[in-house]
TIDRENDO-227955 format. One line per 10 residues: their letters; for each residue x, y, z of N, C-alpha, C, O. Coordinates in Angstrom, 1 decimal. Example, Ala and Ser with C-alpha at 12.3 -4.5 7.8 and 13.67 -1.06 7.14 Angstrom:
<recs>
AS) 13.2 -5.7 7.8 12.3 -4.5 7.8 13.2 -3.3 7.8 14.2 -3.3 8.5  12.8 -2.2 7.1 13.7 -1.1 7.1 12.9 0.0 7.9 13.4 1.1 8.0
</recs>
This chain:
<recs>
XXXXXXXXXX) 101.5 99.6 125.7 100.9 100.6 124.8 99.4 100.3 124.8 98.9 99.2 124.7  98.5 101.5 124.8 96.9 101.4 124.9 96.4 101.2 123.4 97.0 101.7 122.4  95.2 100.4 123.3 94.5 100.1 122.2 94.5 101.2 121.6 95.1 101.2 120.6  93.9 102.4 122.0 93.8 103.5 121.0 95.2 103.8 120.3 95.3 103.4 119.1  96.2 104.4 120.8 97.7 104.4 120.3 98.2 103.4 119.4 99.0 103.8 118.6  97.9 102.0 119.6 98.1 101.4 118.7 97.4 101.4 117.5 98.2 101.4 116.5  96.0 101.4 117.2 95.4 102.1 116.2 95.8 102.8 115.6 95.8 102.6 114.4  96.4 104.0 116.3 96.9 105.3 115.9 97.8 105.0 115.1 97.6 105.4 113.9  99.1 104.2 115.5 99.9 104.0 114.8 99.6 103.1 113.6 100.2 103.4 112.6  98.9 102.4 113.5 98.9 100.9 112.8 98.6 101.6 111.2 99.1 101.2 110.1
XXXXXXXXXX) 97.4 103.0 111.5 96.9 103.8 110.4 97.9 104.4 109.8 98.1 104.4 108.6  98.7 105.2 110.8 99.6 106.0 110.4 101.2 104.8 109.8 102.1 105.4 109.2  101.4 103.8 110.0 102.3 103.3 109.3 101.5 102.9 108.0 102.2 102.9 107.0  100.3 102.7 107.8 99.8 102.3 106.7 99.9 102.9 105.8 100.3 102.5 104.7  99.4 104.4 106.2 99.7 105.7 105.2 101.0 105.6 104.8 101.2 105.3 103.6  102.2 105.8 105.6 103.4 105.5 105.3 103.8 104.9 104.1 104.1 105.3 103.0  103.5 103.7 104.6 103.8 102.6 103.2 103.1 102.3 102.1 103.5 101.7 101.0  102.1 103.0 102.4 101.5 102.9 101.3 101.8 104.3 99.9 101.7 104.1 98.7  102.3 105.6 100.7 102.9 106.9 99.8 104.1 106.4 99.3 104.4 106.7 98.2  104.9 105.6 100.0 106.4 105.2 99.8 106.1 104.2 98.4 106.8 104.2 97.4
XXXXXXXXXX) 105.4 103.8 98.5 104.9 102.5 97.5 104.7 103.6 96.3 105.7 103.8 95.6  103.7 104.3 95.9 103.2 105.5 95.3 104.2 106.3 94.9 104.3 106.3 93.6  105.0 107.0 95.6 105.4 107.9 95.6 107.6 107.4 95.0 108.2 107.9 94.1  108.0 106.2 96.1 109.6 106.2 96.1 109.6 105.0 95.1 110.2 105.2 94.0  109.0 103.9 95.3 109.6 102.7 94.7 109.8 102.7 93.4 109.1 103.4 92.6  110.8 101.9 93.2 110.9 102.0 91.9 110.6 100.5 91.0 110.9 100.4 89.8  110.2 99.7 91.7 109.8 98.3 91.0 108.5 98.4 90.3 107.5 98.0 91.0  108.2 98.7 89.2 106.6 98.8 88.6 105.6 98.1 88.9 104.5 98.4 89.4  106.1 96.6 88.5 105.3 95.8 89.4 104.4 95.7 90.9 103.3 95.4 91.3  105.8 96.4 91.6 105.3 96.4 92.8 104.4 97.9 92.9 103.4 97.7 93.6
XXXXXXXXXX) 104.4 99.1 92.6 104.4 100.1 92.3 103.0 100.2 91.5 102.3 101.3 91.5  102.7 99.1 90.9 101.6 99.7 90.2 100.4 98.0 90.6 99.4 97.9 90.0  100.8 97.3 91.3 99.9 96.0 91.7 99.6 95.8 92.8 98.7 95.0 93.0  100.4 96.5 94.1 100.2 96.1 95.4 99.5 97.3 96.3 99.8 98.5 96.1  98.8 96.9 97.0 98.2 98.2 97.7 98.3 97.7 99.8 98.5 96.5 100.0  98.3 98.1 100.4 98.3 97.9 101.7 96.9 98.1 102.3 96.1 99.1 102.1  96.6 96.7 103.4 95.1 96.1 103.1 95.1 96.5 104.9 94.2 97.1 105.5  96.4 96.1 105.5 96.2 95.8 107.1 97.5 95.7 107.7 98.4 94.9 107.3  97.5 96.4 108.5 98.6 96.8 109.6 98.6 96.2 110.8 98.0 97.0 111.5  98.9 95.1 111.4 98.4 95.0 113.3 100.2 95.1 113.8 101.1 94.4 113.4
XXXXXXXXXX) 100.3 96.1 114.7 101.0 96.0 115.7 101.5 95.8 116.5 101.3 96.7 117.3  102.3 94.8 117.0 102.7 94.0 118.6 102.1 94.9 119.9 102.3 96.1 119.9  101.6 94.6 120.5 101.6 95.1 121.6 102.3 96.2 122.4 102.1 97.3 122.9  103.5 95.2 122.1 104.6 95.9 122.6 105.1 97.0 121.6 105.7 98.0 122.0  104.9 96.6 120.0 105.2 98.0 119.0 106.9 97.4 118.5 107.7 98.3 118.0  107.3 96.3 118.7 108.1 95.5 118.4 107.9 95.9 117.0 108.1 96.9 116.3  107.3 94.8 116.7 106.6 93.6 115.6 105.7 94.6 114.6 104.7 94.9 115.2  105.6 95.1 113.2 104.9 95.1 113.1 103.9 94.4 111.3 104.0 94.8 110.1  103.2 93.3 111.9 102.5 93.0 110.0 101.7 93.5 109.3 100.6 94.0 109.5  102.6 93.4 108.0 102.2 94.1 107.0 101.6 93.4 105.8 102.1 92.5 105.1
XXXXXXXXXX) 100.1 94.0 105.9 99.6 92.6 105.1 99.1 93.6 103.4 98.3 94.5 103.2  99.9 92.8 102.4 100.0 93.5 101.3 99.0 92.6 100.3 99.1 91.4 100.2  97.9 93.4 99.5 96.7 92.9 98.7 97.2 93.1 97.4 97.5 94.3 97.1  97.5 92.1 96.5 98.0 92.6 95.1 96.6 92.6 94.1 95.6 91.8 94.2  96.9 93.4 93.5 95.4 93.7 92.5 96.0 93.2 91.3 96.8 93.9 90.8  95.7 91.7 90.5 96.0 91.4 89.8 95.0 90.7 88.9 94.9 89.5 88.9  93.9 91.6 87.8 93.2 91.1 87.7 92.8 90.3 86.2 91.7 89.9 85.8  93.5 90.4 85.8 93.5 90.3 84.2 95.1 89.4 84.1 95.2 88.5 83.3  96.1 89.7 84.7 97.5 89.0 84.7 97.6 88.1 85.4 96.7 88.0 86.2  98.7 87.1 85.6 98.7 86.2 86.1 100.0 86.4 87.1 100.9 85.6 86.8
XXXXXXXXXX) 100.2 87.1 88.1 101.5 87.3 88.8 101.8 85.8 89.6 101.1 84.9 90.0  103.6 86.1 89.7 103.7 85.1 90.7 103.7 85.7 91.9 104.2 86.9 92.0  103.3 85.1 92.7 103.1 86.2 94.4 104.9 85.4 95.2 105.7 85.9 96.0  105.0 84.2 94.6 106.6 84.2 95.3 107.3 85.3 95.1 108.1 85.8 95.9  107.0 85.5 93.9 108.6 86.8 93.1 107.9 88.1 93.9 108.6 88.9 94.7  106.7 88.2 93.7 106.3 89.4 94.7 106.4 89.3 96.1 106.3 90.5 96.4  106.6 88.6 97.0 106.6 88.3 98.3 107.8 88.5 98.4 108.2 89.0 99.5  108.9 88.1 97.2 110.2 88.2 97.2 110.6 90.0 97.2 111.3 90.6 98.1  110.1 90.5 96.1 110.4 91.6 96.3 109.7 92.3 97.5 110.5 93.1 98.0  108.8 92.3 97.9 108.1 93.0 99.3 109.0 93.0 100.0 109.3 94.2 100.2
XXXXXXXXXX) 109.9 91.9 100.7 110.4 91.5 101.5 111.9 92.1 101.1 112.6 91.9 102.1  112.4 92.7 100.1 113.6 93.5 99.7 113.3 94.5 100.6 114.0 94.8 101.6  112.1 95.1 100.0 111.8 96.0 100.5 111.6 96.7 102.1 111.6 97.8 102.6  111.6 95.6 102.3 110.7 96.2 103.9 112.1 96.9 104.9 111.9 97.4 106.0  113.1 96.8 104.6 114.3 97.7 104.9 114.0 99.0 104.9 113.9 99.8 105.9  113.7 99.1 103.4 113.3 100.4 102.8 111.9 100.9 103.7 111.9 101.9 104.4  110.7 100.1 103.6 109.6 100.7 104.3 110.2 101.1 105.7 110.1 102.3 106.1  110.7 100.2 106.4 111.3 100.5 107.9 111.5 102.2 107.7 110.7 103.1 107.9  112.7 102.2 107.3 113.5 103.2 107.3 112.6 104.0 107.2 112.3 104.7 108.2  111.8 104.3 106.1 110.4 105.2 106.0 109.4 105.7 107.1 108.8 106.8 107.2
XXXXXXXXXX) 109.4 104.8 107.8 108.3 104.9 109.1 109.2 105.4 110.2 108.8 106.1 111.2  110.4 105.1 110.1 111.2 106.1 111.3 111.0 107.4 111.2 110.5 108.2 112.0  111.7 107.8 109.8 112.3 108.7 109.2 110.5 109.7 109.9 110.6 110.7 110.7  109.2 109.0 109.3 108.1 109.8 109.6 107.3 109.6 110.7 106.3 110.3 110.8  107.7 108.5 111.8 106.9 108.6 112.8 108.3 109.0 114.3 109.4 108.6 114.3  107.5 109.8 115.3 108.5 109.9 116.5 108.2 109.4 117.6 107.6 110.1 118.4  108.5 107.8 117.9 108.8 106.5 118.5 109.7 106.2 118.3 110.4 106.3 117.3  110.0 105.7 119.8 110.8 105.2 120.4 111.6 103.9 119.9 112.9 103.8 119.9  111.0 103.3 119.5 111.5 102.0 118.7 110.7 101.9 117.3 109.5 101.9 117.4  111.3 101.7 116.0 111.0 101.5 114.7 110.4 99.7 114.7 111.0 98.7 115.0
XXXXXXXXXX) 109.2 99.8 114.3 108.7 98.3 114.4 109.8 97.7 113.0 110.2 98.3 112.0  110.2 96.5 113.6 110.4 95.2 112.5 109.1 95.2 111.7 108.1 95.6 112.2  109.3 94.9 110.8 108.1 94.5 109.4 108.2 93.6 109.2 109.3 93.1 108.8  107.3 93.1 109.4 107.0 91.0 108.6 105.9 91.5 107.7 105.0 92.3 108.0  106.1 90.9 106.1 105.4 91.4 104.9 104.4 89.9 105.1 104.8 88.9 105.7  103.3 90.2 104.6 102.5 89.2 104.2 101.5 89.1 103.2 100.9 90.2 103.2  101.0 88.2 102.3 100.1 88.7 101.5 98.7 88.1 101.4 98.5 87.0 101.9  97.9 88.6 101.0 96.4 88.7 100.8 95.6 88.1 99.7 95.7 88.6 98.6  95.1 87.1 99.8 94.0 86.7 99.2 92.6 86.5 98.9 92.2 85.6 98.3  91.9 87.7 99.5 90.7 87.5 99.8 90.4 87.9 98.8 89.3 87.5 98.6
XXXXXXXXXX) 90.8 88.7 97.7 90.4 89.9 96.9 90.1 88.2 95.4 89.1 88.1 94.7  91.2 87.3 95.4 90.9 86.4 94.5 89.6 85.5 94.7 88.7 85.0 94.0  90.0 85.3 96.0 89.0 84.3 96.2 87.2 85.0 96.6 86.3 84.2 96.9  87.2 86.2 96.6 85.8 86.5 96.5 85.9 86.5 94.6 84.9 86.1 94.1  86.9 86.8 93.8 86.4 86.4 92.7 86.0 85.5 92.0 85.2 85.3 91.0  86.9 84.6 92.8 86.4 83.3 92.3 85.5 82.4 92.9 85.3 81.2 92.6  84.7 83.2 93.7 83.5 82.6 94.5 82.5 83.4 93.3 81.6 82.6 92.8  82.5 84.7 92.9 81.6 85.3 92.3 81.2 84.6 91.0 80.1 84.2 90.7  82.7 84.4 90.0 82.5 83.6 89.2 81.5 82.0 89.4 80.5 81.8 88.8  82.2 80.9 90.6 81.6 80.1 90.4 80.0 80.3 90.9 79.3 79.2 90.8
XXXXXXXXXX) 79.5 81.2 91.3 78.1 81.9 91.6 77.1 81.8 90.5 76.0 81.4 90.2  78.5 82.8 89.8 77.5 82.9 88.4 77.7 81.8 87.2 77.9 82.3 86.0  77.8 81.1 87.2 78.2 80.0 86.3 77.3 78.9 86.7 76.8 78.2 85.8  76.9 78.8 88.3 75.4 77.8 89.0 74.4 78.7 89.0 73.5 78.0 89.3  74.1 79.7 88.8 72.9 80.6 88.4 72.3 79.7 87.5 72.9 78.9 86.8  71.1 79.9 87.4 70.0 79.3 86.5 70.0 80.7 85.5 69.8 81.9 85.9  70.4 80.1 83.8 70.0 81.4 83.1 68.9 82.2 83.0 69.0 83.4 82.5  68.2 81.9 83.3 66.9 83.4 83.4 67.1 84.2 84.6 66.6 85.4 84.4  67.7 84.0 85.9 68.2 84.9 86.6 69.3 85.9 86.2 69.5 87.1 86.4  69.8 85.2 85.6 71.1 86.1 85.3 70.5 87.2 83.8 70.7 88.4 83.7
XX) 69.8 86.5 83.1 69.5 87.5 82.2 68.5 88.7 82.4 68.2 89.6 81.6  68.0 88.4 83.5 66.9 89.7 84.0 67.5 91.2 84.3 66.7 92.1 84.7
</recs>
């Protein structure tokens, strides 16, 4: 499969999963905390990871129980991406999750906490 096609696809399963999430699920949790960050697909179109960013910013989630539930799910996402893309083979989904979204928070916080206060009050 050519770089561009894969692209192609990697977007269009993203959309996918990400309206299914919006639109079918029925877990709130998941439904109202998880958004889809990054898609890469095998080469071959086997394989494809699904890398899920939970927006958790004020709560304290467990990301086990969520990784747990993701991973119920991804049956259900599969099936979704057949159902809407016309290829030849339905990628496998390996779920994964994301942490960048905390840890730039928590870099910002400890940022501003070593600020010298007259910077920060200007």
């Amino acid at each position: 499969m050519n770089e561009r096609r894969r692209r192609g696809l990697e977007k269009e399963i993203s959309r996918i999963i990400g309206t299914a999430i919006l639109l079918d699920v029925k877990n709130e949790k998941v439904k109202n905390l998880v958004t889809v960050k990054n898609v890469n697909l095998s080469p071959d179109g086997r394989y494809a990871d699904i890398i899920f960013s939970i927006l958790d910013y004020k709560e304290n989630i467990n990301k086990e129980k969520m990784l747990e539930d993701l991973n119920k799910l991804k049956g259900f996402f599969r099936k979704k991406v057949g159902e809407n893309l016309e290829i030849r083979f339905t990628p496998e989904l390996r779920v994964h999750l994301d942490d960048t979204i905390e840890y730039s928070v928590k870099i910002s916080k400890l940022l501003r906490d070593a600020a010298p206060k007259n910077i920060t009050e200007e």
